[in-house]
MIFI-9473 format. One record per residue (C-alpha): residue number from 1; residue in one letter; x, y, z. Coordinates in Angstrom, 1 decimal, always signed. Example, Ala and Ser with C-alpha at 12.3 -4.5 7.8 and 13.67 -1.06 7.14 Angstrom:
ATOM:1:A:+12.3:-4.5:+7.8
ATOM:2:S:+13.7:-1.1:+7.1
This chain:
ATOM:1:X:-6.4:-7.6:-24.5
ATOM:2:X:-3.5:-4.7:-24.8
ATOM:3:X:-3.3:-3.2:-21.0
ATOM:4:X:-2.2:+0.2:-20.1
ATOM:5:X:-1.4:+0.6:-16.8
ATOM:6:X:-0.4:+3.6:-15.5
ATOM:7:X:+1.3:+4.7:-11.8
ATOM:8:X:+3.9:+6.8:-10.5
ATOM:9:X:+6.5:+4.3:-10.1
ATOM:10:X:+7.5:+0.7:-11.2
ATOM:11:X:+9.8:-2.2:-10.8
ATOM:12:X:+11.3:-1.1:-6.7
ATOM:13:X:+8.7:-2.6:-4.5
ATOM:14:X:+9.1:+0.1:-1.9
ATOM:15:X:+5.0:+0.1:-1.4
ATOM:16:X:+2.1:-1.5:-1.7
ATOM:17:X:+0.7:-0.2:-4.4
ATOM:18:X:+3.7:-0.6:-6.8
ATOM:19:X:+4.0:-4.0:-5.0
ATOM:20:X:+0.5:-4.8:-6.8
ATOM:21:X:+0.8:-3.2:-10.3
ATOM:22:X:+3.7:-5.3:-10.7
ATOM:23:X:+2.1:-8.7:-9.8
ATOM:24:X:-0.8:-8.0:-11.8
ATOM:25:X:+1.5:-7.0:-14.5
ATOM:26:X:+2.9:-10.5:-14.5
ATOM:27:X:+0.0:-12.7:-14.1
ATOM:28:X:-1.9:-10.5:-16.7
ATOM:29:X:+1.0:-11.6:-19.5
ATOM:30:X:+0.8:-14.9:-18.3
ATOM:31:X:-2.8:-15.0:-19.0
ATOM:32:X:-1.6:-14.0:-22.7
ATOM:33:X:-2.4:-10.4:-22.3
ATOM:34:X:-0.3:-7.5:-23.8
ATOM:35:X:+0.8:-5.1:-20.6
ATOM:36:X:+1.8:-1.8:-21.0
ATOM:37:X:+3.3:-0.1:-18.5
ATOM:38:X:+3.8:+3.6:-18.0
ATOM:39:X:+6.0:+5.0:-14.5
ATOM:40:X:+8.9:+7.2:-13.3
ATOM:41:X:+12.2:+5.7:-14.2
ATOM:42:X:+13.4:+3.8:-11.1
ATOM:43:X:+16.7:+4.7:-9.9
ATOM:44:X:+19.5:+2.1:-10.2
ATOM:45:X:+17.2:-0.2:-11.8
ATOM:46:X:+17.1:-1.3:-15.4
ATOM:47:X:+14.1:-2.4:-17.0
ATOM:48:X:+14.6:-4.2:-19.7
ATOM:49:X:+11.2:-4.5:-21.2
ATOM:50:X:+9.6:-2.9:-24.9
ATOM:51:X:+6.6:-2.3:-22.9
ATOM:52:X:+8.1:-0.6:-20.4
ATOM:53:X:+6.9:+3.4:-21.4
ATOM:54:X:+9.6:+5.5:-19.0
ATOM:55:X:+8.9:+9.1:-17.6
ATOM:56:X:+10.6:+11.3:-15.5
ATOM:57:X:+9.5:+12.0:-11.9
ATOM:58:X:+9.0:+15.3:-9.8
ATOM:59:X:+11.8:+16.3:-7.9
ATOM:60:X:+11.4:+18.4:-4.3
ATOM:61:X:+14.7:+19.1:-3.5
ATOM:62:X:+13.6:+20.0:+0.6
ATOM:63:X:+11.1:+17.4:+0.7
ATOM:64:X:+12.7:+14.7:-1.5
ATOM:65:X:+13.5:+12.8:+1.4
ATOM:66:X:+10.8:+12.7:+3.0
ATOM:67:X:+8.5:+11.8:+0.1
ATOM:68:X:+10.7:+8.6:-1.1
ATOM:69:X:+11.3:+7.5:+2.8
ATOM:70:X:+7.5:+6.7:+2.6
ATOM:71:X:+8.2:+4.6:-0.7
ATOM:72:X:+6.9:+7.3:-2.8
ATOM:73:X:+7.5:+9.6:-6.0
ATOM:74:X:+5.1:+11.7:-8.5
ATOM:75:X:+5.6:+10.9:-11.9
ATOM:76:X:+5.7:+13.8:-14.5
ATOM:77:X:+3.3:+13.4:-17.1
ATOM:78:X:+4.8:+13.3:-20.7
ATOM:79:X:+1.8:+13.7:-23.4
ATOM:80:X:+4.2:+12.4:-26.2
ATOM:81:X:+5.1:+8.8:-23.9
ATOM:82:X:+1.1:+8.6:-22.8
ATOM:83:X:+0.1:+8.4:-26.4
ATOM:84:X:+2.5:+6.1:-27.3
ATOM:85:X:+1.5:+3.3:-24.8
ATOM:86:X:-2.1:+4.2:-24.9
ATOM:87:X:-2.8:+4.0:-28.3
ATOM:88:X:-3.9:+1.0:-29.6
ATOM:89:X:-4.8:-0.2:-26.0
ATOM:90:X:-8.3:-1.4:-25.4
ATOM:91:X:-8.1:-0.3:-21.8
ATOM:92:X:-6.2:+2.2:-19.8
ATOM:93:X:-6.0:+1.6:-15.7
ATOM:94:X:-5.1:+4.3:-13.5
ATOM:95:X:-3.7:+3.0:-10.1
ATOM:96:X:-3.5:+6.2:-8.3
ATOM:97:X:-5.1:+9.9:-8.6
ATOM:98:X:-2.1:+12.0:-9.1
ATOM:99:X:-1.1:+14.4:-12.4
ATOM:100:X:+0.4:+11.6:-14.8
ATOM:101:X:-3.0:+9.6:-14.8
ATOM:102:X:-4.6:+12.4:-14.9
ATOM:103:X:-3.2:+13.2:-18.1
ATOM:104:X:-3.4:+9.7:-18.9
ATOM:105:X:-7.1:+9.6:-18.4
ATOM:106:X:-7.7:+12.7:-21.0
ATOM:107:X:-5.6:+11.4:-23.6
ATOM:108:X:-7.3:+7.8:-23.3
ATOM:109:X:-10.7:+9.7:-23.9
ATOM:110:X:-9.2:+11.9:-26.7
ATOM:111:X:-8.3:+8.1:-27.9
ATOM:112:X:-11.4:+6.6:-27.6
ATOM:113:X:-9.5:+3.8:-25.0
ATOM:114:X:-11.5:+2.2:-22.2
ATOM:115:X:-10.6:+3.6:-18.6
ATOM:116:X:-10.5:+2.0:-14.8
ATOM:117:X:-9.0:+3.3:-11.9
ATOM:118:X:-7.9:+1.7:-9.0
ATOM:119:X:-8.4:+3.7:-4.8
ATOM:120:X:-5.3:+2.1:-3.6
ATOM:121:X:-4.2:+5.5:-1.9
ATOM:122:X:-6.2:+6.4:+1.5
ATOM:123:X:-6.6:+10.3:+2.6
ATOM:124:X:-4.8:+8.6:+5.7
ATOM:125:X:-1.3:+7.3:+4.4
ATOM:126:X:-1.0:+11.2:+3.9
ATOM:127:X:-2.5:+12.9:+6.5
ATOM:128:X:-0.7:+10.5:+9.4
ATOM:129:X:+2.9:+11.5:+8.0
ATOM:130:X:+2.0:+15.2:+8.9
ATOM:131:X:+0.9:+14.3:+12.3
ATOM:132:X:-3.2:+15.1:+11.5
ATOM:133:X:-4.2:+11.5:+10.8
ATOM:134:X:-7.2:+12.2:+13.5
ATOM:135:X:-8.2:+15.1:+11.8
ATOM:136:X:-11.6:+14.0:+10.4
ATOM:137:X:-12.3:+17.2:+8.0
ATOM:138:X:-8.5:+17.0:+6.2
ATOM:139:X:-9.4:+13.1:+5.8
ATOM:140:X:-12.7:+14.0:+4.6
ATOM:141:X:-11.4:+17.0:+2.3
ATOM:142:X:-8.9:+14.7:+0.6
ATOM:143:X:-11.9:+11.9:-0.2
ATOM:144:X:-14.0:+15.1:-1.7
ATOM:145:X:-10.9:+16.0:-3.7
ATOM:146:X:-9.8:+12.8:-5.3
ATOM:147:X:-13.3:+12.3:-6.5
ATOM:148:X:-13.9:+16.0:-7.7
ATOM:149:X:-10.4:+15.8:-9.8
ATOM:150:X:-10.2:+12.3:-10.7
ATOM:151:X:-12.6:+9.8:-9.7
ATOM:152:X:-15.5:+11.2:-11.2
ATOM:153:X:-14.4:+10.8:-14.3
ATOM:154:X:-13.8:+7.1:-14.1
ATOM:155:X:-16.9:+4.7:-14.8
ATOM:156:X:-15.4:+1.5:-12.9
ATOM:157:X:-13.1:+1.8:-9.1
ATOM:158:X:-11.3:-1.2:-8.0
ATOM:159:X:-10.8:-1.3:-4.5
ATOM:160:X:-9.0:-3.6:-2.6
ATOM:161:X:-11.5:-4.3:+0.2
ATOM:162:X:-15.2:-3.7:+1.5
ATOM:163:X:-14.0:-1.4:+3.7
ATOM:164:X:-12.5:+1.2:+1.3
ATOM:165:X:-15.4:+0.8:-1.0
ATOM:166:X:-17.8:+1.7:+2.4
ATOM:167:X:-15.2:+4.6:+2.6
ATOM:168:X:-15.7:+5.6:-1.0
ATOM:169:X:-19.4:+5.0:-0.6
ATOM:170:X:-19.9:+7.3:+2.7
ATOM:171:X:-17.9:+10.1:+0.4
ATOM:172:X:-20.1:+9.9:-2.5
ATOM:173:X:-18.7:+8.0:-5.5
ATOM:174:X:-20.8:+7.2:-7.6
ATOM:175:X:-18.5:+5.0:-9.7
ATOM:176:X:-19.3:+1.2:-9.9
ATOM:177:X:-16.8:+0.0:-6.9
ATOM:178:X:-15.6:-3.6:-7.5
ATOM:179:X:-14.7:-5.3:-4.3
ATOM:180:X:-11.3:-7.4:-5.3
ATOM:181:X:-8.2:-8.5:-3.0
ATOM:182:X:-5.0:-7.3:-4.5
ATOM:183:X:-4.2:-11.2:-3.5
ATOM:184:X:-1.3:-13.4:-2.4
ATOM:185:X:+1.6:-14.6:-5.4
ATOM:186:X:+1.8:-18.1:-5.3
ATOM:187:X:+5.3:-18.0:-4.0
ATOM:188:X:+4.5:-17.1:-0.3
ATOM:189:X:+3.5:-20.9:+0.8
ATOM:190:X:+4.2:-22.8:+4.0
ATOM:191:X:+7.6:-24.0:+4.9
ATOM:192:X:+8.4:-26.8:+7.3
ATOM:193:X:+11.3:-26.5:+9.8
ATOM:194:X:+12.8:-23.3:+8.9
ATOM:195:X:+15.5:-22.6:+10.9
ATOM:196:X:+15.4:-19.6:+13.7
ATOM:197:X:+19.2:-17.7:+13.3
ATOM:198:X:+21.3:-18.8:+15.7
ATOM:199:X:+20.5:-15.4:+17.8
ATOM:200:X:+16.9:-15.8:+17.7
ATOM:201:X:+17.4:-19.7:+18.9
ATOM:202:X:+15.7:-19.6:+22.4
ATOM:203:X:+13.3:-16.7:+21.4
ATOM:204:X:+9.7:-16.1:+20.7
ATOM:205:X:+9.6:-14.3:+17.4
ATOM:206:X:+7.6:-11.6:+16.7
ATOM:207:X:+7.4:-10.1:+12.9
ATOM:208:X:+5.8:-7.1:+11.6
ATOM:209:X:+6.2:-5.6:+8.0
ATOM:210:X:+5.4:-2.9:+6.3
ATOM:211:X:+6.2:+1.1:+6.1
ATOM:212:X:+7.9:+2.1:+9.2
ATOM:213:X:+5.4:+5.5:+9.1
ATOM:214:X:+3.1:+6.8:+12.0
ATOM:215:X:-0.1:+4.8:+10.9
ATOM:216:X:+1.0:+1.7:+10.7
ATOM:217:X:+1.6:+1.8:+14.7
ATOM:218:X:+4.9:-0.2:+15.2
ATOM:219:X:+5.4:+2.0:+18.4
ATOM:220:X:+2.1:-0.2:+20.3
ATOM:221:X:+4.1:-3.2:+19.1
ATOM:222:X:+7.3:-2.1:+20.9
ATOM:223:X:+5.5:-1.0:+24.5
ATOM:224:X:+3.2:-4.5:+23.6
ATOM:225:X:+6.3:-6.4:+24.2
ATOM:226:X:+8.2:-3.9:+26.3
ATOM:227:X:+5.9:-3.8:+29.3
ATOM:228:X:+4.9:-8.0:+28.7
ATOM:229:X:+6.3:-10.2:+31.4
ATOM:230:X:+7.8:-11.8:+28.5
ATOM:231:X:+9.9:-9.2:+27.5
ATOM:232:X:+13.3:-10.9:+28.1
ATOM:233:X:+11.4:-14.0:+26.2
ATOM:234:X:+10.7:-12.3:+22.4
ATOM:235:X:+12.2:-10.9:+19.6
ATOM:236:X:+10.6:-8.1:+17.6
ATOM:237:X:+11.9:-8.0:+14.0
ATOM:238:X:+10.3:-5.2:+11.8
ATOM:239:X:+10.7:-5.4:+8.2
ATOM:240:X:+10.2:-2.2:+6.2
ATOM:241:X:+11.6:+1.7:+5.5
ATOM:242:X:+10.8:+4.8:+6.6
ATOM:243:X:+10.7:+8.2:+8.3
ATOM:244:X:+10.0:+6.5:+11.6
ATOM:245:X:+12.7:+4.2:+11.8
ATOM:246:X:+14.7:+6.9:+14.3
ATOM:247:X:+11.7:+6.8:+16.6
ATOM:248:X:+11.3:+2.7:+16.8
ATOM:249:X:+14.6:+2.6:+17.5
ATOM:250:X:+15.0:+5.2:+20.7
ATOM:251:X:+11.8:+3.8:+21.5
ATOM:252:X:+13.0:-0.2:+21.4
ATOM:253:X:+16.3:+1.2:+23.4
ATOM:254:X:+13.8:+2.1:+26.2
ATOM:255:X:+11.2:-0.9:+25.9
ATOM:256:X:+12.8:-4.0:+25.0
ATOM:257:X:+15.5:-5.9:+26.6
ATOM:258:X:+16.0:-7.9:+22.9
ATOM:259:X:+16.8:-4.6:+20.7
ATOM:260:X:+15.0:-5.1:+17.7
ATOM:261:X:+16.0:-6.1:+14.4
ATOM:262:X:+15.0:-3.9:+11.3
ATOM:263:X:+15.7:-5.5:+7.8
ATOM:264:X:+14.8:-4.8:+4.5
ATOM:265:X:+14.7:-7.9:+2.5
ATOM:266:X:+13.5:-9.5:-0.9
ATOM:267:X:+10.9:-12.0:-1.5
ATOM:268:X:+12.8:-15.2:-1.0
ATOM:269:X:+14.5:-14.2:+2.6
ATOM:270:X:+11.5:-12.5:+3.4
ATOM:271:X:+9.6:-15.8:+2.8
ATOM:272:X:+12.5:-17.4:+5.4
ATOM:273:X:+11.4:-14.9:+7.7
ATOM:274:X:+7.8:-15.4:+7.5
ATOM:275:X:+8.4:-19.2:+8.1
ATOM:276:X:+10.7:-18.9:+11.1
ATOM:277:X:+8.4:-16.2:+13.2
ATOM:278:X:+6.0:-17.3:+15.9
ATOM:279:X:+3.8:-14.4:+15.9
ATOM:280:X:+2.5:-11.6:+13.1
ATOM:281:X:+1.5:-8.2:+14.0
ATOM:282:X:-0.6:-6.0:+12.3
ATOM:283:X:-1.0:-2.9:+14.4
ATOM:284:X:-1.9:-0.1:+11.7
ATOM:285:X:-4.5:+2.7:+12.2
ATOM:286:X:-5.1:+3.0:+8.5
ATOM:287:X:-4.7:+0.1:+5.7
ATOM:288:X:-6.7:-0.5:+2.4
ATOM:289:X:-5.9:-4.0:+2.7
ATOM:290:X:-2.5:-5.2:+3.9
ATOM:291:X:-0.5:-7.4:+1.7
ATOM:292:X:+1.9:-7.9:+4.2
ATOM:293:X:-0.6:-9.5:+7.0
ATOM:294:X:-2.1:-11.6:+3.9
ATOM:295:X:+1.4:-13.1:+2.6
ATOM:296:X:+2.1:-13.6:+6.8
ATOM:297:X:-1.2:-15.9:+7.0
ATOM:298:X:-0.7:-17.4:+3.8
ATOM:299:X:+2.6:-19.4:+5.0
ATOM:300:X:+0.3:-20.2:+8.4
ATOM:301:X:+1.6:-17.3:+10.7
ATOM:302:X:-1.1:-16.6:+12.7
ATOM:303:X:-1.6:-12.7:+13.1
ATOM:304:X:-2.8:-10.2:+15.8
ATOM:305:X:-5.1:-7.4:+14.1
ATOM:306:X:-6.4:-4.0:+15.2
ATOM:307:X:-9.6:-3.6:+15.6
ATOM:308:X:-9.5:+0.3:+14.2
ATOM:309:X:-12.6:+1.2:+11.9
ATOM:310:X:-10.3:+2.5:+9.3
ATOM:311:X:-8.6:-0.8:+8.5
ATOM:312:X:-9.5:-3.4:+6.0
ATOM:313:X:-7.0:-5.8:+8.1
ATOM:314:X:-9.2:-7.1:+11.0
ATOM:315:X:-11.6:-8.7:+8.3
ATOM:316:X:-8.5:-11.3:+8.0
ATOM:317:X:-9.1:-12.8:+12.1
ATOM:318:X:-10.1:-15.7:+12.3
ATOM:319:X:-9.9:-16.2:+16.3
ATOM:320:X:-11.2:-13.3:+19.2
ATOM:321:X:-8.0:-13.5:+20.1
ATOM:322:X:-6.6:-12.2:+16.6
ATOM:323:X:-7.9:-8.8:+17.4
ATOM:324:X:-6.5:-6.1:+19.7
ATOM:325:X:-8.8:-2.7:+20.7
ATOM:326:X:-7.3:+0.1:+18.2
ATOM:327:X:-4.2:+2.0:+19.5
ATOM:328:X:-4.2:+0.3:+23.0
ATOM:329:X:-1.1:-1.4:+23.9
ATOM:330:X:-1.6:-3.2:+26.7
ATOM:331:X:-4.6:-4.7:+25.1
ATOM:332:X:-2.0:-5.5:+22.6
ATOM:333:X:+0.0:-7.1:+25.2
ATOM:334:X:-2.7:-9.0:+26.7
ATOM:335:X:-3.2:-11.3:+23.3
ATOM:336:X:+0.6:-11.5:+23.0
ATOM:337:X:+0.8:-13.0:+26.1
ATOM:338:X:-2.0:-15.2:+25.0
ATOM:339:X:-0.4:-17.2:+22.2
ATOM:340:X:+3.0:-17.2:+24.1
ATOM:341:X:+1.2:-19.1:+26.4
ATOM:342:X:-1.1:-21.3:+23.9
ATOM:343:X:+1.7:-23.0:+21.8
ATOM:344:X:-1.0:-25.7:+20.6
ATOM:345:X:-3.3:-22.7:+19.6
ATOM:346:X:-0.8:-21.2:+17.2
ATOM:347:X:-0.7:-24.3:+15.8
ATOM:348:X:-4.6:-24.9:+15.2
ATOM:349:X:-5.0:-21.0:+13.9
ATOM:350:X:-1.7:-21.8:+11.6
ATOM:351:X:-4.1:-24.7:+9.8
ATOM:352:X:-7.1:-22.8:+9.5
ATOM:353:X:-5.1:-19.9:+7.8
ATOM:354:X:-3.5:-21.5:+5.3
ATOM:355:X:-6.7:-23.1:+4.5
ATOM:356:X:-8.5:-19.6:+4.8
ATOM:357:X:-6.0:-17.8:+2.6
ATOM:358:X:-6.9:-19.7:-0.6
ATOM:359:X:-9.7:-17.8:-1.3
ATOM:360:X:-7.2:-14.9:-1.7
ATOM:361:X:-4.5:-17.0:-4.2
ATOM:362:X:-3.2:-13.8:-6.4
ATOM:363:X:-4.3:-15.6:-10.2
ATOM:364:X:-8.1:-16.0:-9.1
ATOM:365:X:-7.8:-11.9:-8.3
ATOM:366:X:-6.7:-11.0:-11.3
ATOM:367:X:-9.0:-12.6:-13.1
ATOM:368:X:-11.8:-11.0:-11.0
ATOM:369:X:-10.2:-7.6:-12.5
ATOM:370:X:-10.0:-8.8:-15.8
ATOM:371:X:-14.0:-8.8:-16.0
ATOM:372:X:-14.2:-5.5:-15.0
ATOM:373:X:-11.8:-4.4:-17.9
ATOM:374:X:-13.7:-6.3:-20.3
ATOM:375:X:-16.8:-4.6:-19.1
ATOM:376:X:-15.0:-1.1:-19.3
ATOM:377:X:-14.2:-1.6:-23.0
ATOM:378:X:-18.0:-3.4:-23.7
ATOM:379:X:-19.2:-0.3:-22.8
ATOM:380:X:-17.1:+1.7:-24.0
ATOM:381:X:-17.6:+0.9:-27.4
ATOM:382:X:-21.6:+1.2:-26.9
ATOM:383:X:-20.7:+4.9:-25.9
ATOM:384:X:-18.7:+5.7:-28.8
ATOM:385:X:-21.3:+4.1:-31.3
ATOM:386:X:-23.7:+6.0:-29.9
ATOM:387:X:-21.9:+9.5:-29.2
ATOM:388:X:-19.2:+9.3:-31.9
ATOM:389:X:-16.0:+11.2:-31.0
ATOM:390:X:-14.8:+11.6:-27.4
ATOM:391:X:-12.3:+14.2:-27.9
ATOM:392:X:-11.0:+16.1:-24.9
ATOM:393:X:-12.6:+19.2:-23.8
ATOM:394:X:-10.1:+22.2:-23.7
ATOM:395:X:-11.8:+23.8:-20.8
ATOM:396:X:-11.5:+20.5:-19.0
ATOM:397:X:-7.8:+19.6:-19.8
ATOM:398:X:-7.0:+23.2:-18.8
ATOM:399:X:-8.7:+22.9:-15.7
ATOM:400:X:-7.1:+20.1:-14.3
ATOM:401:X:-3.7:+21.2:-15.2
ATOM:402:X:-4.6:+24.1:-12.9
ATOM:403:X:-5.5:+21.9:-9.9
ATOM:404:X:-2.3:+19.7:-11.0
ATOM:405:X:+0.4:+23.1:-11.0
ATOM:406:X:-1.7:+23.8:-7.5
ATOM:407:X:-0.8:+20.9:-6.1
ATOM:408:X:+2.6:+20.9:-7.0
ATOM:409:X:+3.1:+24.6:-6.0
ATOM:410:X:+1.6:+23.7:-2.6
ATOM:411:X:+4.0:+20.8:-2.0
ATOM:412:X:+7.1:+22.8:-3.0
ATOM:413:X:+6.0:+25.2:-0.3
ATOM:414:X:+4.8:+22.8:+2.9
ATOM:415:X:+7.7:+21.1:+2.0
ATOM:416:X:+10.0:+24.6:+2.9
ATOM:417:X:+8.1:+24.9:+5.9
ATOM:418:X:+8.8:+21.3:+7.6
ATOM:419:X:+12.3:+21.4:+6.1
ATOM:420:X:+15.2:+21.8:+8.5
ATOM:421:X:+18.0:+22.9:+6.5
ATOM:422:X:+21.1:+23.2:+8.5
ATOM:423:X:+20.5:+20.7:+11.2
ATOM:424:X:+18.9:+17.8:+8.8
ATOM:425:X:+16.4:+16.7:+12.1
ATOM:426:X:+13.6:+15.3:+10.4
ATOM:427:X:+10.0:+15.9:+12.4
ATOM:428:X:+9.7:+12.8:+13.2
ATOM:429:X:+13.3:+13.0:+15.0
ATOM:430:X:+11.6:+15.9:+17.0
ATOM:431:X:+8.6:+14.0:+18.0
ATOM:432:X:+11.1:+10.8:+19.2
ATOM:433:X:+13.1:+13.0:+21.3
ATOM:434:X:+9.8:+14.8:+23.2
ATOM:435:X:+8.8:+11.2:+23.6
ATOM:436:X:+12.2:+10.2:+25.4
ATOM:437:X:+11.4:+13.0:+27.9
């Protein structure tokens, strides 16, 4: 098959999502596919590949910032690239529902291309960073509007987990949602003996990664271990960017009596890291699926999941004791303490997780995904035999570059509004220092 797949960005592993593309990319060629890939140029990054289709990205001069501090940029749609890399394709898959697959979608039905998408973005990861996460109508609006401008449109929906496709489901898709894990690359394994650093020697180690954004909770983690008996006893290393990282670190100056340790690292020390911790922790409101918590288990570290409804995550515990009640700290705490003091348990849990995680071994996943394209194009054909031509409408191409120039109006002016010009303090500074008090 020739594979088109489309997404804002590509080749920075900054998120999840662009995490994913990329490792389906590569096990997609090595399963002797052709893979097209269409994205934002990344910034100080050179991709040397023919099938590599660059584009340029949107830029928000007051909101810049905060946009790529939560891994993120909006690629601008460029008809003449689209056609390029979508022409001759038999399928075209759209990982997220912003402008450039938008376009991308039209011009693979002017085509005649097959078309998937891919719900790898929840109403959440936005609606946490401007402090209405809770807010069940904005939540509920965003579902409503991804599916009126985007969705709709596409005959076949991967999502990463049951729970998203429950989600998509209770919000009326009426797609054919196909349940596959954005799985595990075969190079997080088990490691024996990996040494602690010499700091971390005599301490129980503690890892989290992912985003550091409101969501994914790392604050519960910090007054977890803060308020634990064991507090003098652990070390909390969190491994990820964000807007957040100001707050985690007032916060860990008032909690914990080991300051923690934020790095940003690359697969191989990353995989170090994994290996040397005593402890994951998972402690995100929102999350599709968690590729993080799945690469932790993978190598046998045994993880501490919330509980909360809108996570995909606590399908991964295997133990009572895995789990935590959502946004409850001391709950939190109380299963810390457990494992600190059930050494043996650790290492019974760390067995029947790397046993467990097999089932979520990254090649197996992909070619769960490769059915569904062949499907998509099956069908495809059958439609154009039957209905000739799919040209574009007009009205319709016109209409969604309305709701697209919307969008981006509406950005460019929110963004004015929680911009601080002259003293650069970011909202989340705000919030950090009314917390302090």
């Amino acid at each position: 098959m020739i594979i088109t797949l489309v997404m804002d960005q590509f080749g920075i592993t900054t998120n999840g999502t662009t995490v994913t593309a990329m490792r389906f990319a590569e096990v997609l060629r090595k399963h002797g596919h052709t893979v097209r890939v269409v994205a934002s140029k990344p910034e100080g990054v050179e991709i040397d590949d023919p099938d590599f289709y660059p584009v340029e990205r949107y830029h928000f001069p007051l909101v810049d910032g905060i946009i790529t501090s939560q891994g993120m940029v909006f690629a601008k749609p460029d008809v003449e690239v689209l056609r390029k890399a979508i022409k001759g394709s038999d399928v075209v898959h759209l990982l997220l529902p912003f402008p450039v697959q938008r376009q991308a979608r039209l011009i693979a039905k002017d085509l005649g291309v097959a078309c998937t998408g891919a719900f790898h973005l929840q109403p959440e990861n936005i609606t946490y960073t401007i402090y209405m996460g809770k807010n069940k109508p904005l939540n509920s609006y965003l579902y409503h509007f991804f599916k009126k401008s985007f969705y709709r449109y596409i005959g076949h929906i991967h999502c990463p987990s049951i729970m998203i496709k429950n989600q998509l489901v209770k919000h009326g898709y009426k797609s054919k949602l196909h349940v596959i894990s954005n799985g595990v690359s075969p190079k997080f394994v088990h490691l024996d003996n990996v040494p602690k650093p010499e700091e971390f020697k005599d301490k129980f180690v503690i890892l989290m990664v992912g985003r550091l954004s409101r969501e994914k909770r790392q604050d519960l983690l910090i007054k977890a271990i803060g308020t634990s008996k064991y507090n003098e006893n652990i070390q909390l290393v969190l491994c990820g960017k964000g807007p957040w990282k100001g707050h985690l670190e007032s916060l860990s100056k008032k909690y914990l009596k080991n300051q923690v340790q934020f790095k940003f690292v690359k697969q191989p020390e990353l995989l170090k890291v994994i290996n040397y911790s005593d402890l994951y922790v998972h402690a995100s409101d929102a999350e599709i699926e968690a590729i993080s918590c799945m690469e932790a288990f993978t190598c046998g570290l045994v993880p501490i999941i919330s509980d909360s409804k809108l996570t995909a995550t606590n399908q991964f515990a295997q133990d009572p004791h895995c789990l935590f009640k959502n946004g409850d700290y001391i709950s939190l705490r109380e299963q810390i303490e457990y494992f600190y003091e059930h050494p043996d348990e650790i290492k019974r849990l760390s067995k029947v997780y790397i046993e467990y995680a097999k089932q979520y071994a990254l090649d197996y996943c992909v070619a769960q995904l490769e059915k569904v394209f062949e499907t998509a194009i099956e069908e495809n054909k059958n439609r154009i035999g039957t209905h000739g031509s799919q040209n574009i409408n007009n009205k319709e191409a016109r209409r969604l570059k309305k709701i697209d120039n919307a969008v981006i109006k509406r950005l460019k002016r929110d963004s004015k509004k929680m911009a601080i010009d002259k003293s650069q303090i970011t909202l989340d500074d705000l919030m950090a220092k009314k917390e302090e008090k």
